[in-house]
C-alpha positions in Angstrom: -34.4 16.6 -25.6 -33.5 20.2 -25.8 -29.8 21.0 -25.2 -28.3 24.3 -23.6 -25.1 23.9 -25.1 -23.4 21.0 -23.1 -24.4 22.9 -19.6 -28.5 21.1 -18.9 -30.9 18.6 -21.2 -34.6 19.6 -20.7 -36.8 16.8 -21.9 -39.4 17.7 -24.7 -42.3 16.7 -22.6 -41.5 19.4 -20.3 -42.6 21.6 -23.2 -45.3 23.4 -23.4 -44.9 26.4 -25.5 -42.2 28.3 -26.8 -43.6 31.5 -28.1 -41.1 33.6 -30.1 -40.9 37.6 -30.9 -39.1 39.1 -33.4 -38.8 43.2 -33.8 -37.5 45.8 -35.4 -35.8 49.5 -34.0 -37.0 52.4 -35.2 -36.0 55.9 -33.5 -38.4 59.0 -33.5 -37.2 62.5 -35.2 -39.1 65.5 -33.0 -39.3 67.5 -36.7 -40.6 71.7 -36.1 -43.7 71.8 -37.4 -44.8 68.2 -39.0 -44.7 65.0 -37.7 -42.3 62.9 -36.0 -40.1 60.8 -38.7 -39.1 57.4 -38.2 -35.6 56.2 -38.9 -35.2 52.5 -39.3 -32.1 51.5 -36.7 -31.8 47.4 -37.3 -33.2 44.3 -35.8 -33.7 43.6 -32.3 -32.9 40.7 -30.6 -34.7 37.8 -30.9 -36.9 36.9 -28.4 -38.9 33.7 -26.5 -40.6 32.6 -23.5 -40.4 29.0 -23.0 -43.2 27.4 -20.7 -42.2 24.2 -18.9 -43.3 21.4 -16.8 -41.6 20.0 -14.4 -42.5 16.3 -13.2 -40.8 14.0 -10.8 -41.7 11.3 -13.2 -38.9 12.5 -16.0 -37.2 14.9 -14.2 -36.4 16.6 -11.2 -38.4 20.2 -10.6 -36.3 21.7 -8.1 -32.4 20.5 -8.9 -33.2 21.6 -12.8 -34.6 25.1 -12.2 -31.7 25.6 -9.3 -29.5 24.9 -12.4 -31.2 27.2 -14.9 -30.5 29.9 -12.3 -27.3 29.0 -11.9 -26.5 29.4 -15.7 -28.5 32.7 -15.9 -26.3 33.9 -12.9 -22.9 32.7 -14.7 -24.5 35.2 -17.8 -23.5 31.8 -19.7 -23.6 31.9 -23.5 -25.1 29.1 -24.9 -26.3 27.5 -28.4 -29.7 25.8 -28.1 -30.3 22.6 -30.2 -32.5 19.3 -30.7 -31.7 15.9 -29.7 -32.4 15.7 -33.5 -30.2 17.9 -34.4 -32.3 20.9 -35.1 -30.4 24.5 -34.2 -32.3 26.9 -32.2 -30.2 30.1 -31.6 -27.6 31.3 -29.4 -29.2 32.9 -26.2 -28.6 33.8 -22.6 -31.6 33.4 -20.2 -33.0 36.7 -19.1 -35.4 35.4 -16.5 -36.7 32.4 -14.9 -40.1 32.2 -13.2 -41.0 29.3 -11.3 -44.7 28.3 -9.7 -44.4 25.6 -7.5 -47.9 23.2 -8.7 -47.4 20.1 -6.2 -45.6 19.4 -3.1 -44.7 16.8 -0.7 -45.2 17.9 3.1 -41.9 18.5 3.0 -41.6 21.3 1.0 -40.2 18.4 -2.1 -41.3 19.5 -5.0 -43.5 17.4 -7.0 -44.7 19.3 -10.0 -43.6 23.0 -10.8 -44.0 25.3 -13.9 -41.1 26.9 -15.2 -41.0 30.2 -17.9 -37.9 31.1 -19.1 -37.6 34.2 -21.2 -34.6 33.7 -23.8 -32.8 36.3 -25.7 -30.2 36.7 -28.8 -27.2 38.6 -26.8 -25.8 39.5 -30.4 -22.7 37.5 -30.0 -21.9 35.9 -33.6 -20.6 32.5 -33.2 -18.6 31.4 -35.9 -18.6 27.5 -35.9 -22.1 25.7 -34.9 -21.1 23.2 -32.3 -23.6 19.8 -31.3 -23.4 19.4 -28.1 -21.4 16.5 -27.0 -24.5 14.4 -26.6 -25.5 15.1 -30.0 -22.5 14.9 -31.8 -22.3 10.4 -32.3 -26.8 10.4 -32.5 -27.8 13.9 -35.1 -27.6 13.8 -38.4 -27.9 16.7 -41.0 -31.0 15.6 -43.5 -31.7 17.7 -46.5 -35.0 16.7 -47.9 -35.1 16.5 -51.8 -38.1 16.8 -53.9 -38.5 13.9 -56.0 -37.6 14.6 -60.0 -40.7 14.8 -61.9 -40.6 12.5 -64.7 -40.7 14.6 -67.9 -40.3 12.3 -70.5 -44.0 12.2 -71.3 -46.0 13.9 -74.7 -47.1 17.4 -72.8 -50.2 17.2 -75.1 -51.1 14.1 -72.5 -51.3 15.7 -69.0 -54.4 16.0 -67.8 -54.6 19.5 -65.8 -55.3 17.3 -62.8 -52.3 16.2 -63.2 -50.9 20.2 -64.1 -53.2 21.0 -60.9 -51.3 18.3 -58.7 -54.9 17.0 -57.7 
């Protein structure tokens, strides 16, 4: 699952990209006679689209993009995480675009596409908070490599071995 904050849960099958863009400001200087000058000015904002399918078969198209409105609407601040724990970034959603892919007669939605363009508001947040679904189920993991045993003669690695082949 991917959390916003504690305000929706968008399962990870509805995935289906999540480009990312990072840049960099850099004002122009008019200079008499040469060329413009560049001044470095910071980092932009950090940046993604994420591409979505809706399904009736794990979630509901219309109720969940009505949401994401909702919370783009509200200008809500929120931290994005992994059911596993992973952090994302804190963003507020800048757009959502939604294509309608099946229907029932009825105007129901059966399938829709759903690209949400996320961005960094700047706000620093002190304290990394799980969501509250997250908080009994994620663990922190720190992966360790294991110690190589060096109690060998050096004069009896192969370079194999020194090549890790």
């Amino acid at each position: 699952m991917l959390h916003f904050g504690d305000l929706i849960q968008i399962p990870t099958i509805a995935i289906r990209s999540a480009p990312g863009r990072d840049s960099w400001s850099w004002a122009t200087h008019e200079v008499i006679e040469s060329k413009a000058r560049k001044q470095f000015t910071g980092k932009a904002s950090r940046e993604f689209t994420l591409s979505l399918f809706f399904h009736v078969e794990f979630i509901a198209p219309r109720p969940t993009i009505t949401r994401l409105r909702q919370i783009a609407d509200a200008a809500e601040v929120f931290q994005l995480w992994t059911t596993s724990g992973g952090y994302w970034g804190t963003y507020v959603i800048e757009n959502v675009d939604d294509r309608p892919v099946w229907t029932f007669p009825d105007g129901r939605i059966i399938a829709a596409y759903c690209d949400l363009t996320l961005r960094d508001p700047g706000v620093e947040v002190e304290v990394k908070t799980r969501p509250a679904a997250l908080v009994t189920t994620a663990q922190d993991t720190v992966t360790e490599p294991v110690a190589e045993d060096a109690s060998g003669d050096p004069a009896d690695v192969s370079p194999p071995d020194i090549a890790r082949i």
